[in-house]
N, C-alpha and C positions, 0 to 999 in steps of 0.2 A: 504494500500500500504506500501509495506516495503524502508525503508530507509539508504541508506549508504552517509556517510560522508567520502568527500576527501580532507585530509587538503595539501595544495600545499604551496611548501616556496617559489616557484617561479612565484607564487600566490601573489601579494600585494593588490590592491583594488575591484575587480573582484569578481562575486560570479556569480555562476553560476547552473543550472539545469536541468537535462534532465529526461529523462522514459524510461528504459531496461526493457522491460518486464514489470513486476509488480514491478519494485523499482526504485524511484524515486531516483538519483543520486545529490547529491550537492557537487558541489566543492569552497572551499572556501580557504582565508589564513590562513595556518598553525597560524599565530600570534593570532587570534580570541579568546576571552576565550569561556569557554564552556556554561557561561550565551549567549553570542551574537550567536555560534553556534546553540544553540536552537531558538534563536528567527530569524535568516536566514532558519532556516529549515521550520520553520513554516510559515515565509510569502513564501518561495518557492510553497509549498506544495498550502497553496490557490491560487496563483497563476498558477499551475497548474490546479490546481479542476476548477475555474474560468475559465480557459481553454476548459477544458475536457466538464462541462455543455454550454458552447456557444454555442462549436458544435455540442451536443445533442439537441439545442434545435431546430439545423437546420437536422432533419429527414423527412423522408416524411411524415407517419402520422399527425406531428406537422404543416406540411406545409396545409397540406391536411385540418386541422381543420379550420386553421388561412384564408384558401382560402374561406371555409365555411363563416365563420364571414364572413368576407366582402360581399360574395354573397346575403348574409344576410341583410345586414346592407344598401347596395348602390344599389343591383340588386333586391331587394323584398324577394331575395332568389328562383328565376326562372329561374336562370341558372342552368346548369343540366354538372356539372364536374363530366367524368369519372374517369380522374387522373390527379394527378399533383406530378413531383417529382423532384428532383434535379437531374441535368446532368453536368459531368464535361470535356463536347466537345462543349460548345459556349463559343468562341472566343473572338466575338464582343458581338455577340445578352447578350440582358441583358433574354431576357425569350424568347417561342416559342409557339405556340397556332396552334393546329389544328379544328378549327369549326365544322369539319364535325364527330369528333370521341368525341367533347370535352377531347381531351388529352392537355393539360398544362407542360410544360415544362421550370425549372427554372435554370438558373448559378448557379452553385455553388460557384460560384466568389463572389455574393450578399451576401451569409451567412458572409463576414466581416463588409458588412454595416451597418448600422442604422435600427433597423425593421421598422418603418416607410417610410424607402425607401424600400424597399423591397416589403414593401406591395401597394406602390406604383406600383411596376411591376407586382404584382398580381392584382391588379384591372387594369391597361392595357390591362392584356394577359386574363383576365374574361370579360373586354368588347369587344374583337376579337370575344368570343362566339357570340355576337350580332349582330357585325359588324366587314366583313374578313378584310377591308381597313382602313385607315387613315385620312380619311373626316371627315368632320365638326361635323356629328352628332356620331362618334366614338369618337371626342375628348371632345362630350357635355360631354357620360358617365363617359370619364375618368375623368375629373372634378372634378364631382362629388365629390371624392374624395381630401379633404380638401387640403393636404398638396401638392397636385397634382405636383406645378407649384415648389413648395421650392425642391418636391425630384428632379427637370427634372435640376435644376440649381446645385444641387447636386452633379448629374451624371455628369451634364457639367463641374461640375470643377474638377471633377476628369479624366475628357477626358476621361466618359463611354460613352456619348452621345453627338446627332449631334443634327441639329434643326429636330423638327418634320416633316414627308412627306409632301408634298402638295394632297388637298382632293382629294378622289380618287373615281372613279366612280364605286367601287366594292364593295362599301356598300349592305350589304343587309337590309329589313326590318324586 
């Protein structure tokens, strides 16, 4: 990536970074020598890059793998996911599950979280494969899943989430 440096006199403690294209833009104070210059370019720069891989690691492929593991790991690997990918039209919903096509569907909103929350809402929307409702024995599977009860208090303190449904009679077996 190519780099331009904006020295500002109107500029006093402030440094700042953006990406036009393929060049990474830094503006800093004109007063800066050009030792500090180089070393503001450089932590920009990773900090971008650090940027740029977060979000690649939320793809769908990666999602798709990571959905695997778990099915793996908590379901035997007997669940049978057609797809699962990121969508950037739930609001509220943290994920969305269709039982009858196994299509999985994730926020995009999650990719700032914690991956362990995250995969918290991928083992949720994998045990909907199981069971369509919110009843007792939907919430054994989710469980399962160690960190279960730390990501739901997680969501809660961020006002992503309410208390869980009350059980419901549309469990299947």
């Amino acid at each position: 990536m190519d780099v331009e440096v904006i020295r500002s006199s109107r500029r006093t403690r402030t440094i700042s970074a953006v990406v036009r294209g393929d060049t990474l833009v830094v503006t800093i104070p004109a007063r800066l020598s050009k030792a500090q210059e180089q070393e503001w370019v450089k932590r920009m720069a990773d900090r971008v890059e650090r940027a740029r891989l977060k979000g690649a690691r939320h793809g769908d492929d990666e999602l798709h793998a990571r959905a695997q593991r778990l099915n793996m790991r908590y379901f035997d690997g007997k669940l049978s996911i057609t797809s699962i990918i990121y969508v950037d039209n739930q609001r509220t919903l943290h994920g969305s599950c269709t039982p009858s096509t196994g299509a999985i569907r994730i926020s995009r909103r999650l990719a700032k979280l914690p991956r362990w929350v995250e995969d918290y809402v991928i083992v949720h929307e994998l045990s909907h494969l199981v069971y369509g409702g919110h009843g007792p024995r939907f919430w054994e599977l989710v469980n399962r899943y160690p960190l279960a009860e730390r990501a739901r208090g997680y969501l809660m303190a961020l006002g992503y989430e309410g208390e869980p449904a009350e059980a419901s009679e549309e469990e299947a077996s």
